[in-house]
Backbone as a chain_set.jsonl record, in Angstrom:
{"seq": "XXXXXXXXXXXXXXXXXXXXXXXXXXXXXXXXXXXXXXXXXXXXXXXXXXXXXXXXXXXXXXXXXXXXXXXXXXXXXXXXXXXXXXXXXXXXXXXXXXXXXXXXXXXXXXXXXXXXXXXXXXXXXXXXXXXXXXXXXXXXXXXXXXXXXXXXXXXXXXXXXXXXXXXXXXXXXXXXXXXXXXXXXXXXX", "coords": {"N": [[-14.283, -15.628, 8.62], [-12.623, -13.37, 7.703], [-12.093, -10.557, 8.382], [-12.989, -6.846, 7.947], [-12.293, -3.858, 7.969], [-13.322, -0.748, 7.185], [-11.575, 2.124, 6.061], [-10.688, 6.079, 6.422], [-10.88, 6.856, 3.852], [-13.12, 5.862, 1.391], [-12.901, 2.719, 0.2], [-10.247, 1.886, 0.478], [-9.161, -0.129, 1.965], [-8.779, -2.169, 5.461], [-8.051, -5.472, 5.615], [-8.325, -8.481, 7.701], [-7.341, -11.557, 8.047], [-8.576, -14.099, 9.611], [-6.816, -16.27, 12.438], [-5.515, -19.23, 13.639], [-4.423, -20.353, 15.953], [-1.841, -22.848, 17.937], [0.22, -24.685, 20.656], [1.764, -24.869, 18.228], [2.159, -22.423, 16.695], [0.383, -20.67, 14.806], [-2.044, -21.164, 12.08], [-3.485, -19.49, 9.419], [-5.544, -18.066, 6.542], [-4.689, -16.84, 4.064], [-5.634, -15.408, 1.618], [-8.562, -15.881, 0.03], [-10.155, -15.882, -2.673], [-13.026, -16.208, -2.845], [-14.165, -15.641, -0.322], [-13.473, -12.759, -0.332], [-14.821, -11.927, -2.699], [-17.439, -12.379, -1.825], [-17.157, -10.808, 0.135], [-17.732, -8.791, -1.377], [-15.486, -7.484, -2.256], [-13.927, -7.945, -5.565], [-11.726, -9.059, -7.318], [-9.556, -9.555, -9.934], [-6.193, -11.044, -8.92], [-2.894, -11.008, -10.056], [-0.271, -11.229, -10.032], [2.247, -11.467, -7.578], [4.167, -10.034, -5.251], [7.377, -9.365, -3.814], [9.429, -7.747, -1.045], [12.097, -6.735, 0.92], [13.452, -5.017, 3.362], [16.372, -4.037, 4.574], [17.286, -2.132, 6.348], [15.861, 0.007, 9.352], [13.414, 2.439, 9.063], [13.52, 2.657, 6.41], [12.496, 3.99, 3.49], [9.532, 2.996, 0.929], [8.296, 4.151, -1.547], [6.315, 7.305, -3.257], [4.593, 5.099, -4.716], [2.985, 4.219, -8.14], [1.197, 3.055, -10.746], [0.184, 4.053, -13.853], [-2.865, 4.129, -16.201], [-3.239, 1.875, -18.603], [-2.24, -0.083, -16.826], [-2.613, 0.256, -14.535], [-2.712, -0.312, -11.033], [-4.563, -2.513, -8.646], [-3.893, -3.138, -4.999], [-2.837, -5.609, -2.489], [-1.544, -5.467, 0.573], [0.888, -7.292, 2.645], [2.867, -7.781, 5.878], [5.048, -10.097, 5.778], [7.826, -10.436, 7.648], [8.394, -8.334, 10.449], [7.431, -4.973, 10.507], [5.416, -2.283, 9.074], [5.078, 1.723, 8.68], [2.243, 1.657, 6.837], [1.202, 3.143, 3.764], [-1.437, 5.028, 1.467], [-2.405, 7.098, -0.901], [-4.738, 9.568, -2.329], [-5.104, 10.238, -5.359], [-6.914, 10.527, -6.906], [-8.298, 12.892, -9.239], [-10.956, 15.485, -9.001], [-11.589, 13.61, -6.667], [-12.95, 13.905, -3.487], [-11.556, 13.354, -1.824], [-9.055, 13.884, -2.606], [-6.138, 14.077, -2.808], [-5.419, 13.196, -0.132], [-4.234, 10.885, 2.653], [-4.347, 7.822, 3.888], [-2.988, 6.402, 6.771], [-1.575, 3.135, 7.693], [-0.549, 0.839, 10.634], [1.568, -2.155, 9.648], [1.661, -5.088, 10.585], [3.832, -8.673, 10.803], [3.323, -9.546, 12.797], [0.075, -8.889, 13.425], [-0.908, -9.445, 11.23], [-2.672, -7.793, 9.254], [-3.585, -6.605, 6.34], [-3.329, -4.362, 3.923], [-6.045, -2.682, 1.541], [-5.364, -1.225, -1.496], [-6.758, 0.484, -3.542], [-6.626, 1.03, -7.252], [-5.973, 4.11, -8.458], [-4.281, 5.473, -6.361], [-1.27, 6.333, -5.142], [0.957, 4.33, -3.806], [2.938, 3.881, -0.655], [5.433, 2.975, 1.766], [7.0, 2.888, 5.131], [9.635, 1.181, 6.52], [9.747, 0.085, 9.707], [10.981, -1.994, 11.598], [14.332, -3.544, 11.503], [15.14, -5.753, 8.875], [12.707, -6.119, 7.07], [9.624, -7.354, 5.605], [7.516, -6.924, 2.897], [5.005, -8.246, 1.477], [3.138, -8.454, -1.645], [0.128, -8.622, -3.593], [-0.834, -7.925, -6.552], [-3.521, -6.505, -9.434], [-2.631, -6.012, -11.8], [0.106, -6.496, -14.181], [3.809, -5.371, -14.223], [4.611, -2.152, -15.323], [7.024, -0.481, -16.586], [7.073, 1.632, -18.309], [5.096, 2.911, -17.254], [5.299, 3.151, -14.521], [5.261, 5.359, -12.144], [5.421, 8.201, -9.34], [4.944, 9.843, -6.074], [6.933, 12.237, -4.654], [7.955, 11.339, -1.576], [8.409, 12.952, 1.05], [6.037, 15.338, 0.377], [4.61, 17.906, 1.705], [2.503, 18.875, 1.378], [0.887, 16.82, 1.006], [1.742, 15.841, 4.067], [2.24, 13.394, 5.24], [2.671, 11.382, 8.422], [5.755, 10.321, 8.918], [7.614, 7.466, 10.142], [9.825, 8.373, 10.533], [13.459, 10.622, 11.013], [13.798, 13.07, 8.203], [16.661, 13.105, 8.048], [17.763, 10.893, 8.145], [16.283, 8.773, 6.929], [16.245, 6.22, 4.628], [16.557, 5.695, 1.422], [15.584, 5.214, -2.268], [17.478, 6.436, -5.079], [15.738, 6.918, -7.556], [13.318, 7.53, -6.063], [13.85, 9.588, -4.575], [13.287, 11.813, -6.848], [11.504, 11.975, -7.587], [7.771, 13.754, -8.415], [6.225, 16.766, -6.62], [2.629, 16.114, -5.693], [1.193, 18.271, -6.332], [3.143, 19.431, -9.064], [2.264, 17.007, -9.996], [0.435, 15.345, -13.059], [-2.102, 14.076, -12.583], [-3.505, 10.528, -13.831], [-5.878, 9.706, -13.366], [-9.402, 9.55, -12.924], [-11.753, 10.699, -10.348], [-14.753, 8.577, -10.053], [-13.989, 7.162, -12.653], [-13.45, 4.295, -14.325]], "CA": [[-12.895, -15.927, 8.31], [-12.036, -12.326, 7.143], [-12.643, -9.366, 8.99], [-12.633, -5.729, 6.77], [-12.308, -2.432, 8.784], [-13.376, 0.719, 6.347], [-10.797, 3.688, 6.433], [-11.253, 7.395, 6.302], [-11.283, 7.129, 2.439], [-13.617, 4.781, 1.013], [-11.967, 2.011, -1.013], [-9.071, 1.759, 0.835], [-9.378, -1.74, 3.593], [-8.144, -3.114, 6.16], [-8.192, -6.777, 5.847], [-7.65, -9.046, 8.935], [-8.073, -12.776, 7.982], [-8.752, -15.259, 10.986], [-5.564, -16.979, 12.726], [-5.759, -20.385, 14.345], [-3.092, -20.765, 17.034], [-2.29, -23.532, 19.075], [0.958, -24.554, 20.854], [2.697, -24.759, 17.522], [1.73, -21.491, 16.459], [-0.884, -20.675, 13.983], [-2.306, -20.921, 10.909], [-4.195, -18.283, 8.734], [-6.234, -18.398, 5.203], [-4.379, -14.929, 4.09], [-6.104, -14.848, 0.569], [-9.62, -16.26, -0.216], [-10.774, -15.18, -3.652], [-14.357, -16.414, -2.88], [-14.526, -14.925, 1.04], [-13.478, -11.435, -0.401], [-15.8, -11.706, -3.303], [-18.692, -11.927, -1.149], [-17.222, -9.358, 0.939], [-17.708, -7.503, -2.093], [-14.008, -7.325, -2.805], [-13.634, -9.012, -6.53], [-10.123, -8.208, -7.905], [-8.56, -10.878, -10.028], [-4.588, -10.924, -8.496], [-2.265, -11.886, -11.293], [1.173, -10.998, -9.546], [2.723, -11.347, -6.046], [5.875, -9.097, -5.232], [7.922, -9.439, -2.24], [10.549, -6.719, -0.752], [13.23, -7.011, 1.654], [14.352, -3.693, 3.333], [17.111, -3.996, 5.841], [17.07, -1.288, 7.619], [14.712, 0.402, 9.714], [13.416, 3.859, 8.304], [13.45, 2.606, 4.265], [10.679, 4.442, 2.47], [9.47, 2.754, -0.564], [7.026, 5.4, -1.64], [4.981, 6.751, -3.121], [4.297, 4.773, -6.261], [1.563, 3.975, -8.721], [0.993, 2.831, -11.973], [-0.9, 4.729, -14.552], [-3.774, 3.015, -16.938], [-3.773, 0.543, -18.433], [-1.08, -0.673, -15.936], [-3.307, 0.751, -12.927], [-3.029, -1.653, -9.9], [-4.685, -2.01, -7.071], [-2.71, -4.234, -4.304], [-3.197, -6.278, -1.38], [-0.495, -5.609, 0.713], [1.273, -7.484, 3.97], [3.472, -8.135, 6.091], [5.654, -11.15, 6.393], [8.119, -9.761, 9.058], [8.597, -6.844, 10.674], [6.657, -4.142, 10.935], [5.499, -1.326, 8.361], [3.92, 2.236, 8.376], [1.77, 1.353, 4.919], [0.131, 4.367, 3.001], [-2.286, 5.095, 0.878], [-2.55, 8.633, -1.161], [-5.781, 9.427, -3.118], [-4.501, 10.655, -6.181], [-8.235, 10.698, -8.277], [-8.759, 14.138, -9.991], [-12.248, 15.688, -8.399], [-12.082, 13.131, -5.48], [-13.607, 15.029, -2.472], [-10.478, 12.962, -0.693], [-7.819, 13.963, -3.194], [-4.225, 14.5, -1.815], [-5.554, 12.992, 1.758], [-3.933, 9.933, 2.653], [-4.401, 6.761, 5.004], [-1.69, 5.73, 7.292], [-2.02, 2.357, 8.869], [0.48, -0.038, 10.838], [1.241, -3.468, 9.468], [3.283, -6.399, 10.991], [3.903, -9.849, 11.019], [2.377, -10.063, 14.341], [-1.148, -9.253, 13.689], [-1.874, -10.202, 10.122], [-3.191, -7.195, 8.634], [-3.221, -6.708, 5.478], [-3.622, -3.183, 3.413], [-6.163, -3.028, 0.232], [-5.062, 0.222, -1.705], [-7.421, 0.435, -5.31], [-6.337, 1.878, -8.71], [-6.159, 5.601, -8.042], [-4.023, 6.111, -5.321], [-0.502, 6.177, -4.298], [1.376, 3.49, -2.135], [4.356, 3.351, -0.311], [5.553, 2.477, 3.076], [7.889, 3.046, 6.113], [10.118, 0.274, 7.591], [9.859, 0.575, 11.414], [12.32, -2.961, 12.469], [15.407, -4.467, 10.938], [14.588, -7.057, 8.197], [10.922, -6.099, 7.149], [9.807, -8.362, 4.391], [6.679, -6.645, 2.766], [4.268, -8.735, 0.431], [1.761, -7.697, -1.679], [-0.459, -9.243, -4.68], [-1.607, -7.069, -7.4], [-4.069, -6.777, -10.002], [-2.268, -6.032, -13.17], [1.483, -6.647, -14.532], [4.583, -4.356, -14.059], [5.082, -1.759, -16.896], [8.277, 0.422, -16.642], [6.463, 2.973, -19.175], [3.251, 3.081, -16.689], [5.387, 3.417, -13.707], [5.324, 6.521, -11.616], [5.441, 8.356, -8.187], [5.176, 11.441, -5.83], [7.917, 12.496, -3.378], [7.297, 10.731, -0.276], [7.766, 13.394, 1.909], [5.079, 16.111, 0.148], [4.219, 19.211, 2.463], [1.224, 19.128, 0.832], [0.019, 15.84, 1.923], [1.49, 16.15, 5.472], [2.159, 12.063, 6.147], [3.654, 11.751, 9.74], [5.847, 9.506, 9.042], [8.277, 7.604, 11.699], [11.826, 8.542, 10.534], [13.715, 12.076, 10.611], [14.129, 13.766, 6.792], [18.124, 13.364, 7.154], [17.699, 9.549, 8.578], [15.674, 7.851, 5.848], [16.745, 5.384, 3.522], [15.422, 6.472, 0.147], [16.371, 4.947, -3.366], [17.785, 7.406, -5.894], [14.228, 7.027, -8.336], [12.241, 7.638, -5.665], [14.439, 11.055, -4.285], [13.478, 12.839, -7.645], [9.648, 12.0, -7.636], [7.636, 14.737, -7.969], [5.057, 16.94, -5.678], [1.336, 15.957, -5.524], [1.048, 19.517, -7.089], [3.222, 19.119, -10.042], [1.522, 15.493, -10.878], [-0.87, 15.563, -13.831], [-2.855, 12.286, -12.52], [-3.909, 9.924, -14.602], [-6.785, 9.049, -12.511], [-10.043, 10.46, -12.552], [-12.658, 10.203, -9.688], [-15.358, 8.028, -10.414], [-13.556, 6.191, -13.791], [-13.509, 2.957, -14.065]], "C": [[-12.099, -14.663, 7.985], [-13.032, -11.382, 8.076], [-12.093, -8.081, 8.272], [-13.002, -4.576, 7.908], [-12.148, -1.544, 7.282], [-12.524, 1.538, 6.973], [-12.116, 5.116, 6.26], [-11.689, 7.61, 4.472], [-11.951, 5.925, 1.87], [-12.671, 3.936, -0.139], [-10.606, 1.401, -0.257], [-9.49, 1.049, 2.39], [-8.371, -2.383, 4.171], [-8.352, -4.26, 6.645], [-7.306, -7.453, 6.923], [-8.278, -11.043, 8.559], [-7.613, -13.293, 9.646], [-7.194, -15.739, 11.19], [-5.995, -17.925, 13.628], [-4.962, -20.966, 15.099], [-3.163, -22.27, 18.0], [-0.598, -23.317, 19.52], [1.821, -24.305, 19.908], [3.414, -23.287, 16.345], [0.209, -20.952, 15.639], [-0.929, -21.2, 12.829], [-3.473, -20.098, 10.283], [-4.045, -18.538, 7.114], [-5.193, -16.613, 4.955], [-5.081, -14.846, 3.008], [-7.304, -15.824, 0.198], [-10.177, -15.791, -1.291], [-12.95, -15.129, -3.154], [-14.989, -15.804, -1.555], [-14.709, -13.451, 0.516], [-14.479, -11.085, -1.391], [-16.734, -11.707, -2.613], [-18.509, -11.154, -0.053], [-17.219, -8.181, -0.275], [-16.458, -6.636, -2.395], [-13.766, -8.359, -3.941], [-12.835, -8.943, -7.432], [-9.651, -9.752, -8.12], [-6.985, -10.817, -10.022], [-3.811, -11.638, -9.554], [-0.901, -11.732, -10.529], [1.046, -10.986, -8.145], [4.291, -10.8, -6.421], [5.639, -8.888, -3.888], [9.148, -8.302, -2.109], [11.04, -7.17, 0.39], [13.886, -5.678, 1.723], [15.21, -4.068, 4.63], [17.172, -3.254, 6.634], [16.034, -0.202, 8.175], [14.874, 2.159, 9.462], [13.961, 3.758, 7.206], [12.024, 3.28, 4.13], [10.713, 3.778, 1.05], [8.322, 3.793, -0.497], [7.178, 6.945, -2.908], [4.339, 6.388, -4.571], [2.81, 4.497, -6.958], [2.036, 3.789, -10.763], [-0.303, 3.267, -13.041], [-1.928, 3.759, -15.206], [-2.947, 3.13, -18.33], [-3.277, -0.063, -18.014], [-1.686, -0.124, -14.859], [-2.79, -0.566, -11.861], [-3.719, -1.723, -8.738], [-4.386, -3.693, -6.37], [-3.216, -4.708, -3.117], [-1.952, -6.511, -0.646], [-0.028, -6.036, 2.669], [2.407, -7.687, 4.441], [4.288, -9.133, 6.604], [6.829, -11.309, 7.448], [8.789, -8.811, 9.327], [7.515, -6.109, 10.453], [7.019, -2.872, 9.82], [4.619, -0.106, 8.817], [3.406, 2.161, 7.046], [1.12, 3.057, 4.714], [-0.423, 4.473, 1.888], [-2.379, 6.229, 0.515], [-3.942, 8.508, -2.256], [-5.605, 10.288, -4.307], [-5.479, 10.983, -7.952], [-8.63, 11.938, -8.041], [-10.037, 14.384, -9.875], [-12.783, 14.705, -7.228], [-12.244, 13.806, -4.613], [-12.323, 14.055, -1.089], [-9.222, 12.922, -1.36], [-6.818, 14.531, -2.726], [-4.308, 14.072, -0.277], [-5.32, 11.575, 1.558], [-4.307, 8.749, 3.594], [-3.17, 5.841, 5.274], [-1.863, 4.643, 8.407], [-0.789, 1.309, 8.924], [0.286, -1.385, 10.357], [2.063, -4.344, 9.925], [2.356, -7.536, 10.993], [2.925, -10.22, 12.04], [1.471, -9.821, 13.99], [-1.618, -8.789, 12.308], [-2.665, -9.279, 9.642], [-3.002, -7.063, 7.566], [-4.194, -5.069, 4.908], [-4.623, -3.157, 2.331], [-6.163, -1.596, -0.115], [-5.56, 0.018, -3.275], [-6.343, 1.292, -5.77], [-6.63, 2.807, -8.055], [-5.439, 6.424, -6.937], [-2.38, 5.72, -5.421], [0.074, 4.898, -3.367], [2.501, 3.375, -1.68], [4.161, 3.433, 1.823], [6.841, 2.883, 3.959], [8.667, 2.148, 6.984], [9.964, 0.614, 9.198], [11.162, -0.642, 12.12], [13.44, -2.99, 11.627], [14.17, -5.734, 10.204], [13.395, -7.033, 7.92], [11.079, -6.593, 5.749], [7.914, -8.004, 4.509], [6.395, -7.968, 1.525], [3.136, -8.275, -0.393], [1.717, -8.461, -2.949], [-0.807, -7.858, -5.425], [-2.413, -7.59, -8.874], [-3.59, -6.292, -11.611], [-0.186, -5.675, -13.319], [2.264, -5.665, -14.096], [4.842, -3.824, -15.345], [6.115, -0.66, -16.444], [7.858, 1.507, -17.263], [5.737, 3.304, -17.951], [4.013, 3.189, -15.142], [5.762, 4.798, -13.193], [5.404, 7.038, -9.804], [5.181, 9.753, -7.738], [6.232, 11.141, -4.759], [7.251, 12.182, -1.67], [7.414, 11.96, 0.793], [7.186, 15.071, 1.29], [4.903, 17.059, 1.129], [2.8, 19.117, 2.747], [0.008, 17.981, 0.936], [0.381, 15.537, 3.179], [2.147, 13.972, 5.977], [3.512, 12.26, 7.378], [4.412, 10.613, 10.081], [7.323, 9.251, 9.811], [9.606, 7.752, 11.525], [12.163, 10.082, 10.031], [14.306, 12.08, 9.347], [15.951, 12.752, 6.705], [18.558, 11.85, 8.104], [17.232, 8.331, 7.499], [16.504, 6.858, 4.667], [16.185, 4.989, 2.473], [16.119, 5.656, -1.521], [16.67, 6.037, -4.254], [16.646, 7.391, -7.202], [13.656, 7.272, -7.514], [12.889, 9.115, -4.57], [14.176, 11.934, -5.113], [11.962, 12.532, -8.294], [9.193, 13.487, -7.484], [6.938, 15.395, -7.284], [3.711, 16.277, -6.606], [1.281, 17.058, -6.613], [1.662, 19.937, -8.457], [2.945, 17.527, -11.06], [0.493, 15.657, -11.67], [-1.448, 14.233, -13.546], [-3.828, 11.88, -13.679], [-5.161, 9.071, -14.81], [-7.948, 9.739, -12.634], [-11.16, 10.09, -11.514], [-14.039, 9.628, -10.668], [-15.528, 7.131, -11.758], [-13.395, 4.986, -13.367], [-11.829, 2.616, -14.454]], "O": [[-10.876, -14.806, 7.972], [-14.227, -11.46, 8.359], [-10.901, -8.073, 7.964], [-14.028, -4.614, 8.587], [-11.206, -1.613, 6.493], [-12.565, 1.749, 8.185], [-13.331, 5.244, 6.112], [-12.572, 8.332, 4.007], [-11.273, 4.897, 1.88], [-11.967, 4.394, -1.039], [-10.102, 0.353, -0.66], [-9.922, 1.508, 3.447], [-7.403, -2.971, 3.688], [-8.747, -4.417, 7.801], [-6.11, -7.25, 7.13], [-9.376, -11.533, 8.824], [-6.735, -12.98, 10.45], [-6.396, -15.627, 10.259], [-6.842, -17.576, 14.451], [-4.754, -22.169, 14.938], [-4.152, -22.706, 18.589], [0.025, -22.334, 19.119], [2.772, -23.6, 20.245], [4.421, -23.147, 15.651], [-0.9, -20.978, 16.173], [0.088, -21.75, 12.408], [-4.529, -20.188, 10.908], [-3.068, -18.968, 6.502], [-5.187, -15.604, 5.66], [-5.575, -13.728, 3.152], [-6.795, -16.929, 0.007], [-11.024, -14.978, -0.92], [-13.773, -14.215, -3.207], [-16.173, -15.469, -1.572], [-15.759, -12.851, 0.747], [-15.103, -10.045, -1.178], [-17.201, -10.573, -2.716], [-19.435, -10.806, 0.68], [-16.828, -7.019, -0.162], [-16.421, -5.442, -2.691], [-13.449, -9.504, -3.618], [-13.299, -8.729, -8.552], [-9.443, -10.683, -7.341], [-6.447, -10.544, -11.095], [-4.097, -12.79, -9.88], [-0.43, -12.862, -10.661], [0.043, -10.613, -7.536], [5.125, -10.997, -7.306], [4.716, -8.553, -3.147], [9.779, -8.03, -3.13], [10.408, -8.066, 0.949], [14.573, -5.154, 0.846], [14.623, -4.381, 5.666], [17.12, -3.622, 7.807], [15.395, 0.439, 7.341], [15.855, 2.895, 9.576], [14.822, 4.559, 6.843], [10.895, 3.065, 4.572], [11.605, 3.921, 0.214], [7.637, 4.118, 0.473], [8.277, 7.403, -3.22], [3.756, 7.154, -5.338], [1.733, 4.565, -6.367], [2.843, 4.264, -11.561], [-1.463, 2.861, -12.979], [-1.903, 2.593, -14.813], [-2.314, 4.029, -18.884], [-3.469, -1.172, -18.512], [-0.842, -0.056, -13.966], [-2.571, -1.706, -12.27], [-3.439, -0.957, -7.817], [-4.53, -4.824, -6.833], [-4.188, -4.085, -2.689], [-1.241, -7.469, -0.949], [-0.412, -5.404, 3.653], [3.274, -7.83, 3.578], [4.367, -9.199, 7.83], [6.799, -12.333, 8.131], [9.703, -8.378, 8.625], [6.505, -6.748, 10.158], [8.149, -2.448, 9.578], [3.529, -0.397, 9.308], [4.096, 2.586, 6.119], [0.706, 3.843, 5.566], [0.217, 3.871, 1.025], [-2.485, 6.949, 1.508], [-4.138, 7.479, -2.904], [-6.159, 11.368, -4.099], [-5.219, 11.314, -9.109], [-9.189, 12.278, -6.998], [-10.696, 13.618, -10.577], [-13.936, 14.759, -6.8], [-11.512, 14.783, -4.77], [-12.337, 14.159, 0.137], [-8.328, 12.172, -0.968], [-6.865, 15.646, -2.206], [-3.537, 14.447, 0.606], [-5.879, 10.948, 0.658], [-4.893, 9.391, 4.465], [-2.578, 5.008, 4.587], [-2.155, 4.869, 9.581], [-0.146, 0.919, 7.949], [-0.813, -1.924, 10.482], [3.251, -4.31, 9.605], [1.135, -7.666, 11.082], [1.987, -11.017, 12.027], [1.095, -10.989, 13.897], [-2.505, -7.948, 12.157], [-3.763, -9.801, 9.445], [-1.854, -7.464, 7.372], [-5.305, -4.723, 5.31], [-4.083, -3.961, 1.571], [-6.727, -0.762, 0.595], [-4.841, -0.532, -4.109], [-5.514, 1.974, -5.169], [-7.417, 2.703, -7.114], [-5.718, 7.572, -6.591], [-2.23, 4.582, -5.865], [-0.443, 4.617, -2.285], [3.26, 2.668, -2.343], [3.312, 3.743, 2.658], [7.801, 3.242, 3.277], [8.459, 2.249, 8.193], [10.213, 1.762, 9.566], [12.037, -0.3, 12.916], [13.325, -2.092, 10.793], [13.129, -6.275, 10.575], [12.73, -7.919, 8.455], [12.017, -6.461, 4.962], [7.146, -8.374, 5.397], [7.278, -8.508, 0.859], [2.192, -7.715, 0.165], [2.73, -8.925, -3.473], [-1.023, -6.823, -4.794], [-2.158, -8.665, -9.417], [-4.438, -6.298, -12.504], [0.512, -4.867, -12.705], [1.624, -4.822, -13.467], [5.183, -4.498, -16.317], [5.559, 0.163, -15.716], [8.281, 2.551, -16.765], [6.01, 4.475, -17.685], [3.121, 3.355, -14.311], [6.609, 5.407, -13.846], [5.442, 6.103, -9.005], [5.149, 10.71, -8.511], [6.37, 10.083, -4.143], [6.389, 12.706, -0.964], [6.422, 12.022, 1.519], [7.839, 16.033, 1.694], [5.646, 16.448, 1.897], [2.134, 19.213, 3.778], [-1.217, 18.102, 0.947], [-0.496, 14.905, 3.767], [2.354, 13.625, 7.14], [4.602, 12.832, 7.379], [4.165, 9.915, 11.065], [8.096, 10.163, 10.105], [10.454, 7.301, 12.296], [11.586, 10.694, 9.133], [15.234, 11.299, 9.137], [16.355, 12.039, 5.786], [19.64, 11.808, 8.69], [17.772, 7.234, 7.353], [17.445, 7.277, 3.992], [15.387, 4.052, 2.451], [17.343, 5.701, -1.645], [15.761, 6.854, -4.111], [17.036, 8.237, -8.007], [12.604, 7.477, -8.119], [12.059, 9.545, -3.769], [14.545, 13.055, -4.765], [11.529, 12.91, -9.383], [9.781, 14.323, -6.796], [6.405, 14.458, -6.691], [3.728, 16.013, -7.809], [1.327, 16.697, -7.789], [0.981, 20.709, -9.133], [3.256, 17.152, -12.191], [-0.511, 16.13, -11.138], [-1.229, 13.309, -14.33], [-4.647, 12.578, -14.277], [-5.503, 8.26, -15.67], [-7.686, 10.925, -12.433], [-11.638, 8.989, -11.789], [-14.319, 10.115, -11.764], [-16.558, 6.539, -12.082], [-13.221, 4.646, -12.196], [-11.395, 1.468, -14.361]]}, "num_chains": 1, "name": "protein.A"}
């Protein structure tokens, strides 16, 4: 019922649940607590948060929530089409500041899983993209944070030119990878 593709950085999945089409279209399980637990995914989701970007080339990015407000998210798309990302942002990870950039749309039901420790934000690509995502612990306004989505220093290639983007004014004055003291450390719980 669930199919999981491993990235380049461990931890970070690409979930594909099953779809059941007929003439009327489909239907699809998108969240299974008990499938992903025995895929060895066992994250209890307390929140769902939905976005709505109108126009194509919005960056939300690249956020994160410190501890004890960590999150890690399950994130899709309901329509339209995203580049999602993933930054690894744990202190002595042997994949720290390297990111994973993978497409998500409506059309084929992928879904992102991005743990505690990393970074996430995203790239509209259509008109009208309507991201979803579950997470595993509350919103705290203290505990929220970010880096400057477009970094040097992590390189993401992402699909809209610098003086095109559609950026919110909190997330224009984020700061580098390189001045972030993370809050993260590899191999913490």
């Amino acid at each position: 019922m669930l199919e999981i593709e491993e990235t380049a950085i461990p931890g970070v999945r690409i979930l594909k649940p099953r779809r059941f089409g007929d003439a009327r279209g489909y239907f699809s399980e998108t969240f299974n607590r008990r499938a992903m637990a025995e895929a060895g995914i066992d994250i209890d989701f307390i929140q769902d948060n939905e976005s709505l970007s109108a126009a194509p080339g919005t960056v939300r990015a690249l956020h994160f929530q410190a501890p004890d407000f960590a999150q890690t998210k399950l994130v899709r798309v309901l329509t339209g089409a995203v580049l999602d990302v993933a930054v690894d942002i744990r202190r002595g990870s042997p994949t720290y500041g390297h990111h994973v950039a993978v497409t998500l749309s409506a059309e084929d039901g992928r879904q992102l899983l991005v743990p505690k420790g990393f970074a996430h934000g995203f790239c509209t690509l259509v008109p009208d993209t309507r991201v979803f995502y579950k997470v595993d612990a509350y919103y705290s306004q203290s505990h929220d944070a970010g880096i400057i989505w477009n970094d040097p220093d992590i390189a993401i290639d992402w699909p809209v030119a610098p003086d095109k983007v559609t950026l919110s004014d909190k997330d224009a004055l984020l700061p580098r990878l390189a001045d972030l003291d993370s809050p993260f450390a590899y191999g913490a719980n």
